[in-house]
N, C-alpha and C positions, 0 to 999 in steps of 0.2 A: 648905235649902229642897228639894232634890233628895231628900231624906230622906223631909220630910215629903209633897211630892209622889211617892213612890212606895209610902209605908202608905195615901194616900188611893186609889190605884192600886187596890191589892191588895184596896180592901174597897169596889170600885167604886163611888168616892165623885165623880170627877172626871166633868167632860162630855164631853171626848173620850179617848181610850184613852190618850193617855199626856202628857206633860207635853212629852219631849222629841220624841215623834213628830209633836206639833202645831208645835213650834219648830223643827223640819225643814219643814215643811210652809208655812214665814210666806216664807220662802226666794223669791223671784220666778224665780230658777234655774231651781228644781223643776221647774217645773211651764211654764216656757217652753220648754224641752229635752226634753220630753217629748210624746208623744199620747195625752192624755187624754181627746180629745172626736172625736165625729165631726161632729157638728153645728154647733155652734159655732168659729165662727175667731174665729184670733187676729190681732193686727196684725202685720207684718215690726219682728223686731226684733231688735237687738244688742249685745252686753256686749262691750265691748273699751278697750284704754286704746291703743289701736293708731291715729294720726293718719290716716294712709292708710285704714286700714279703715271710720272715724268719718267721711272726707269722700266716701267713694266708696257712703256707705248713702244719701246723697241724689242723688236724680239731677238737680235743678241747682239752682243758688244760689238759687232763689227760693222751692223746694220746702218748705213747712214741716215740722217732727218735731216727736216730743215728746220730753223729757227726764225721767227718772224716778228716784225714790232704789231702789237695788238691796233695800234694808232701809227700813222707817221710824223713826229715828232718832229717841231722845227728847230734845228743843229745847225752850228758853225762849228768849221775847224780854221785858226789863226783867220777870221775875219769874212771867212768864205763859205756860203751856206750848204751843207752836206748831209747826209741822209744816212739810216744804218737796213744796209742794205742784206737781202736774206743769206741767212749763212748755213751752212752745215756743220753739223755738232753728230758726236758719238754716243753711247751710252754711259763711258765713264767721263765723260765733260758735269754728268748732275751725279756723281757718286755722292761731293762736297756738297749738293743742296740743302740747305738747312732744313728742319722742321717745321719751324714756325716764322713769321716774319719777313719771309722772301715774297716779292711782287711775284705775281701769276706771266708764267710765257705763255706761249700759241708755239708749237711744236705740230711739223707740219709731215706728212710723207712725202720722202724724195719722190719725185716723177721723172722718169728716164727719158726726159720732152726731144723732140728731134728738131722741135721751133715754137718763136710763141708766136704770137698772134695779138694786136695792140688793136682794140677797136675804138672807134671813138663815134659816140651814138649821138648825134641832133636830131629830134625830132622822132621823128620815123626811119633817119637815113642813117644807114650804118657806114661807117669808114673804116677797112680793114688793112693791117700791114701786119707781112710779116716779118718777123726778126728773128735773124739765123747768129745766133751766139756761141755755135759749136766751136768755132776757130778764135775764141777768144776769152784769154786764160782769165781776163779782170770779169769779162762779164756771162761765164757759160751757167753759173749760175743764178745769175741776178743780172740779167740785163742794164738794167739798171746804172751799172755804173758807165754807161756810154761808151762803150771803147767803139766808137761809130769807125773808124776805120777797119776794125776786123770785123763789125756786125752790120753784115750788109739788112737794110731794109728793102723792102718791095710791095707793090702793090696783090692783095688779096683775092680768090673769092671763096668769099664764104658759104657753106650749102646753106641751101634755102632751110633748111629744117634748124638748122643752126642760128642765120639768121631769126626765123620765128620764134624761136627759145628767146632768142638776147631783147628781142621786143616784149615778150612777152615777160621775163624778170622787170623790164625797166617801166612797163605798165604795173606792175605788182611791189615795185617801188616809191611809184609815183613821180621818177624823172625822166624832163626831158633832155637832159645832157647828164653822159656819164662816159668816162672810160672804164672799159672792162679790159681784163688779162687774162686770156688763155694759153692752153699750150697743148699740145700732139703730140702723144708718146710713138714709140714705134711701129704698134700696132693699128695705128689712126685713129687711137680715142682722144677725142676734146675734153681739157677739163678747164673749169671756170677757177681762177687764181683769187682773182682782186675784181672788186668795183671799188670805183671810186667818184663820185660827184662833182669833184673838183680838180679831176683830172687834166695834165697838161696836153698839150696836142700839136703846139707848133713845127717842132721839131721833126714828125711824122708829117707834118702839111710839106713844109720843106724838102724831105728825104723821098718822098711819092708824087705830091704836086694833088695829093687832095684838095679839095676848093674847101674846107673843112672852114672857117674864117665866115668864107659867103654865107654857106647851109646857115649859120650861127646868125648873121644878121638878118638875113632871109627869115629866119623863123621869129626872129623877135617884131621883126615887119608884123608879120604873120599875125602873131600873138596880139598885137596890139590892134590889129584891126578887127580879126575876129578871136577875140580871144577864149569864145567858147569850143570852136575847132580844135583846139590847140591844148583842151583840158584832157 
């Protein structure tokens, strides 16, 4: 595969630049360890398999977090492919963490979001929706689990300055297709949740009627004719 994804490379057939540079990039690491934005925050958060360090990120036992997979890991349950989607955990949830030996979590700060925000980046063009998850008990934390009947979707606009932040991480990434996850707390601040490279999008084309499919072949058009435009 590594073969074939790099003749598709070479004859800039692919959507973003490279196959493993986008699989560095899926990474939650990356991109938390880093200053990618100025605009946009993110929430307090920590990767550690360290007990002490995991019970002193909350500051008291009532304080709620989020718990998150460092990677999305591909899962079935009875035959059907499922996800483990972000949960919230308490202080004494890691009382029992062991000392030594335990795999490292990503402990994240709850955001009191009022909506998220699903973009889906080709090219240059941003495709914004948002999703209102307040009225729905499966998915007011994790979108995610689709309860699409109580999360209505809708079409976005995103401020310009917001926009230029989200071009400007995905030039400093190096892709040209990504979905990113934001979300708007009370106050109207954006933070930046997730990128992801290999992000899905159909589902959002469907629910708004973005031409998101077109932009995609459009650009690989593109790509292939002037493929130096398109670096």
């Amino acid at each position: 595969m590594e073969g074939i994804y790099a003749v598709l490379e070479r004859n800039s057939a692919l959507l973003n630049h490279s196959v493993p540079n986008a699989m560095a990039n899926q990474n939650k690491i990356r991109y938390i360890s880093a200053p990618l934005t100025r605009f946009l925050k993110q929430p307090k958060t920590l990767i550690s398999n360290n007990r002490e360090s995991l019970l002193k990120f909350f500051e008291n036992s009532h304080q709620s977090v989020i718990i998150k997979t460092l990677h999305q890991m591909q899962l079935s349950l009875d035959g059907e492919p499922t996800m483990l989607l972000a949960s919230l955990v308490r202080r004494d949830d890691f009382l029992g963490f062991g000392q030594a030996n335990e795999c490292p979590v990503l402990l994240q700060e709850y955001i009191e979001k009022t909506y998220d925000i699903r973009l889906t980046i080709v090219g240059n063009q941003i495709f914004a929706c948002k999703i209102d998850a307040t009225q729905s008990d499966a998915g007011r934390i994790d979108w995610r689990a689709y309860d699409l009947a109580n999360t209505p979707h809708t079409p976005y606009d995103l401020p310009e300055k917001i926009s230029e932040e989200i071009n400007n991480i995905c030039t400093q990434l190096k892709l040209d297709y990504a979905t990113i996850d934001l979300c708007v707390n009370r106050t109207g601040d954006y933070y930046l949740l997730d990128i992801n490279p290999f992000g899905k999008y159909l589902w959002v084309e469907h629910a708004i009627g973005a031409p998101i499919t077109d932009a995609i072949a459009r650009f690989l058009i593109k790509k292939a004719i002037q493929p130096r435009q398109c670096m």
